[in-house]
N, C-alpha and C positions, 0 to 999 in steps of 0.2 A: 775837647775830646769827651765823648761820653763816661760817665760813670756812673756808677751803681751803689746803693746804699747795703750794706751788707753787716756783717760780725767779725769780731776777733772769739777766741777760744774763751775768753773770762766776758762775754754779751755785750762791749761795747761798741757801738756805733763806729764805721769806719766808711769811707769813702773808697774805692778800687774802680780801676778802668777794666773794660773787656779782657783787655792784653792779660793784668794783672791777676785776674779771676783763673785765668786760663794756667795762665804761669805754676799758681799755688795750687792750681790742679794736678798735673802736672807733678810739681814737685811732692805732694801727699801722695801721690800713687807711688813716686820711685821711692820713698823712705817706706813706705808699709814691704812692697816687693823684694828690696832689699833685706830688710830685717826677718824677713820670715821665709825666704828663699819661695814665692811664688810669684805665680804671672802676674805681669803690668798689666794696666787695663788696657782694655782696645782704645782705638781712636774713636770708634762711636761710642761707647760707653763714658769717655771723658766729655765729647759734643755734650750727650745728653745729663750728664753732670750739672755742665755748662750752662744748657738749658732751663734747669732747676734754679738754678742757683738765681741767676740773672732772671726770672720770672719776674715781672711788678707785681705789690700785691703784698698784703699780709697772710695771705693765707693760699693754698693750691691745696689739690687732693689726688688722691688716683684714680682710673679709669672707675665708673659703674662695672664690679664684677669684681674687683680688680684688690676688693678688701681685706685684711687679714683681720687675725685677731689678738688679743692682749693679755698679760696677766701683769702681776706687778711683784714688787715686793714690800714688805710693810706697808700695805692698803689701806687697810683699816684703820691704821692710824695718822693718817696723813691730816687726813681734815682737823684732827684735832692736833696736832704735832704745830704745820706748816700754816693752817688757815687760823689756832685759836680758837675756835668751834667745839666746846665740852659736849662729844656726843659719844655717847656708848658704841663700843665696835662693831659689835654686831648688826647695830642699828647704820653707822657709818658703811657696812657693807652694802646695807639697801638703798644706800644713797646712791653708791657707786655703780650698783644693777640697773634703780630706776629712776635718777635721776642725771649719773653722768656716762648712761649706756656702756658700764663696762660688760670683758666678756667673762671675765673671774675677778675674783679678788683674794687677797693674802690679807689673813688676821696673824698680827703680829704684836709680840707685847713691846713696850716702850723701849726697852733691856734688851735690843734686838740679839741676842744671841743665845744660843741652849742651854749653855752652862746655866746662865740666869734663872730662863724658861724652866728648865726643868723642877726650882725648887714652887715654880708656881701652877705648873703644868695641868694640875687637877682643875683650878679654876679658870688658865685659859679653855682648856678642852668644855667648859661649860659655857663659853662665849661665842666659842665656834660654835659647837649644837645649836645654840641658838641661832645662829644666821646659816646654818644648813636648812634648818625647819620651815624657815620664810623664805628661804632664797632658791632662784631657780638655778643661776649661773654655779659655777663649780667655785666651792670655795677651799682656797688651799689653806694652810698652817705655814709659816714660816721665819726663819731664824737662821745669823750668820754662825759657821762654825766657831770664827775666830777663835783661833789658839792662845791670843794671849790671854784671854782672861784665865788660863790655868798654871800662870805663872806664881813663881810667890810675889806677894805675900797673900793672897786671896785665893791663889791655886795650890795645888799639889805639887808642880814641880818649878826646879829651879828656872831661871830667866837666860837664855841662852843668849840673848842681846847682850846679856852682862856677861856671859859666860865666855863667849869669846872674843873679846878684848880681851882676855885675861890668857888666853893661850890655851884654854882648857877644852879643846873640839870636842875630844870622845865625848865629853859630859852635856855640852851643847846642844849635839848630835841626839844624843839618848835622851834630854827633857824632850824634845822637840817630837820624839817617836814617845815617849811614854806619851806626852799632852796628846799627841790624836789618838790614840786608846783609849783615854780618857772622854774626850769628844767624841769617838763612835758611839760607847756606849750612853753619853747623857743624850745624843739625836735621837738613837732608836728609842730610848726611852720617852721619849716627846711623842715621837711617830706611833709610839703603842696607844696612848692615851689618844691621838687622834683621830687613830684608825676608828677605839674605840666610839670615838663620839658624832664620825662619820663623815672625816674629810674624804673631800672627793679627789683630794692634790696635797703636798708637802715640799718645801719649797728650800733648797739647801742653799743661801743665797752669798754674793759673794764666798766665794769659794777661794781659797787659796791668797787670802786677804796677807795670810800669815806667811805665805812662803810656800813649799812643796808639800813640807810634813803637812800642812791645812787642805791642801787642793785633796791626798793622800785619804786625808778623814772623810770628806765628801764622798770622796768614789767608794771607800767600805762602806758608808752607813750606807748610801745609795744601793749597792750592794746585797745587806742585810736588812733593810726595808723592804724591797720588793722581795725578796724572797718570804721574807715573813707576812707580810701584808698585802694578798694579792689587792688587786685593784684598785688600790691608791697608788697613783701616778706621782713618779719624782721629778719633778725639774731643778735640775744643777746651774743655777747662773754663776757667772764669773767674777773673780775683782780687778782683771785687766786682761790685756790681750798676750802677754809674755807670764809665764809662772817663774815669777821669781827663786832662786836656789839658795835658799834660807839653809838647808839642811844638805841640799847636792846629791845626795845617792840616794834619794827612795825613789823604790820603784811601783808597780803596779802592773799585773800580769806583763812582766819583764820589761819594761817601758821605762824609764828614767822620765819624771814630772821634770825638773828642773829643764827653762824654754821652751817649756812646749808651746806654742801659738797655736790659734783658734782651731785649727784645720786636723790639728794634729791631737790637743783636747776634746775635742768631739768623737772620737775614735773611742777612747777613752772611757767619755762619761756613756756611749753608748755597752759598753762592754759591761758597764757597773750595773746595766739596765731601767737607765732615765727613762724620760717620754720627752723631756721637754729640755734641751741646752740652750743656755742664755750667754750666749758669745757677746765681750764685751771688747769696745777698744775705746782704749782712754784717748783725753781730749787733753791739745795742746795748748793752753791759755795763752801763748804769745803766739801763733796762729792763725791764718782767716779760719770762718766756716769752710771755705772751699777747699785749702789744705786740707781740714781735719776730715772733711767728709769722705772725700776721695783717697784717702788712708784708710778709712773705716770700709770703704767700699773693695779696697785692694785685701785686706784681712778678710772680710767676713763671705766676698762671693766662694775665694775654694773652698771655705768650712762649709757652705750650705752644698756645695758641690760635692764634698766625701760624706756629708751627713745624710745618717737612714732613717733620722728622728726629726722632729720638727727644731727649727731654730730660730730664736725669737732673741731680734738683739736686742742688748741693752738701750735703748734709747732715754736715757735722763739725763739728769746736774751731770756734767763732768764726762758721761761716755758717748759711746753713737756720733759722735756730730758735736753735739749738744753744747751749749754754753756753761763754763763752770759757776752758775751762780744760781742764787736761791728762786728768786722767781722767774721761770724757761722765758724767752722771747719767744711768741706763737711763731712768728714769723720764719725762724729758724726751723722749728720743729718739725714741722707742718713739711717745708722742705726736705727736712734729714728723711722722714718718712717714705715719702715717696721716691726719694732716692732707692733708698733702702729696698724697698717693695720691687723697684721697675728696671734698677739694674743688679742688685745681690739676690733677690728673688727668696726675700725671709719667709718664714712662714706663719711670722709673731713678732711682735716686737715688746 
């Protein structure tokens, strides 16, 4: 019987028959459908899944024409993060421009989060100028909200994790809304100093890492950025495809965060007045690729479908497709891609 050399969800090598490929196609379409109350995919749209998937080959691409474009998050510092490579960031930007043909890039500090960021803000804002000044492509600023770091004992408010085991909701509740208060205002403050030093983009990255009260902080600063800051452009990416209900009743122009799925977040971050949503859906480690993808593909085509803004999935470690592990297999990738591209119809990835 034929078979095909393929992935599981954590990049191990497996073995699957045509049948099998088909099956986990299949069944990743009815668990995304299901969960999120939208359409199945068609039967061509599964074929050509199919077709994807079972390609020979380490590598496929999309048509001529047929290409999108890219941004990231924490760019700038990957070379030296993931490769070992001590290269200044602004410098690692031009790497990324002219030697690994990106279309943007994110300078981000090590401390991926605002809170951090803002006590050093001054000198990143001098690292970005500098790869504004040499670089063509658009370079954004970026950093996760993440609520916890404003927990004690290094934040200002109580730990609502602890807070409720203990039975004490209201107070849960209330860290949970004081911390994104708190987090508005350390983003905007970021975003000032970037503006000032002339990002062309500001990058609100996993969003909602924390729960709802975090997805909640995102869409004010986004908000309160582009109103203060004409012409730098926000992109909101996500930290999964369901917003978890950490906190349960916050709302956002009457809207209830807690489950919302891609289709229905994107409404959302457009109202906050994004440019750019980064719809993500996690990856299932005990999983083929072909399950995860055709999950990912049942989430992301109706969010590109209600979206009036471009939407550029997540494609890395862990979402999109993607294998959860440090260094990507091309081979996957390359695939998830053109999936992505030929049947969800992204506009970025």
């Amino acid at each position: 019987m034929d078979k095909i050399l393929t992935r599981m969800g954590d990049g191990s090598l497996i073995e699957m028959t045509f049948g099998e490929v088909m099956d986990d196609i299949r069944a990743g379409a009815r668990d995304a459908a299901e969960r999120a109350d939208v359409p199945f995919l068609s039967e061509a749209e599964m074929k050509h899944i199919f077709e994807i998937v079972t390609t020979p080959g380490n590598a496929v691409g999309v048509r001529l024409g047929d290409e999108i474009v890219s941004t990231s998050d924490s760019g700038s510092e990957k070379l030296s993060a993931y490769c070992m490579i001590p290269i200044e960031k602004s410098v690692q930007a031009l790497i990324h421009e002219r030697v690994l043909g990106g279309d943007s890039v994110d300078i981000g500090f090590a401390d991926y989060n605002y809170k951090t960021v803002k006590g050093v803000a001054e000198r990143e804002a001098n690292v970005l100028r500098n790869a504004v000044e040499r670089a063509v492509m658009p370079i954004f600023y970026g950093a996760m909200t993440n609520l916890g770091f404003y927990t004690y004992p290094d934040g200002p408010v109580p730990n609502w994790a602890e807070l409720l085991p203990q039975g004490k909701i209201a107070e849960a509740l209330k860290a949970q809304e004081d911390a994104a208060r708190h987090a508005v205002r350390d983003i905007v403050y970021v975003a000032e100093r970037m503006y000032e030093a002339g990002a062309d983009g500001f990058n609100l990255d996993t969003s909602g890492a924390a729960g709802d009260a975090d997805f909640l902080a995102a869409l004010r600063a986004c908000e309160e950025i582009t109103k203060r800051f004409p012409g730098m452009g926000v992109e909101v990416g996500m930290a999964g495809e369901f917003v978890l209900g950490m906190h349960g009743k916050v709302e956002y122009n009457g809207t209830r965060l807690a489950g919302l799925y891609p289709h229905e977040q994107v409404k959302l971050v457009e109202q906050a007045g994004a440019s750019i949503f980064g719809a993500v859906v996690n990856t299932n480690c005990n999983e083929s690729f072909a399950w995860n993808i055709a999950r990912v593909c049942t989430f992301i085509k109706p969010c590109v479908d209600a979206a009036t803004i471009p939407v550029h999935a997540n494609v890395g470690m862990g979402v999109g497709g993607i294998p959860m592990c440090q260094t990507l297999p091309h081979d996957v990738v390359c695939k998830a891609d053109k999936i992505l591209v030929e049947i969800c119809k992204i506009d970025g990835y």
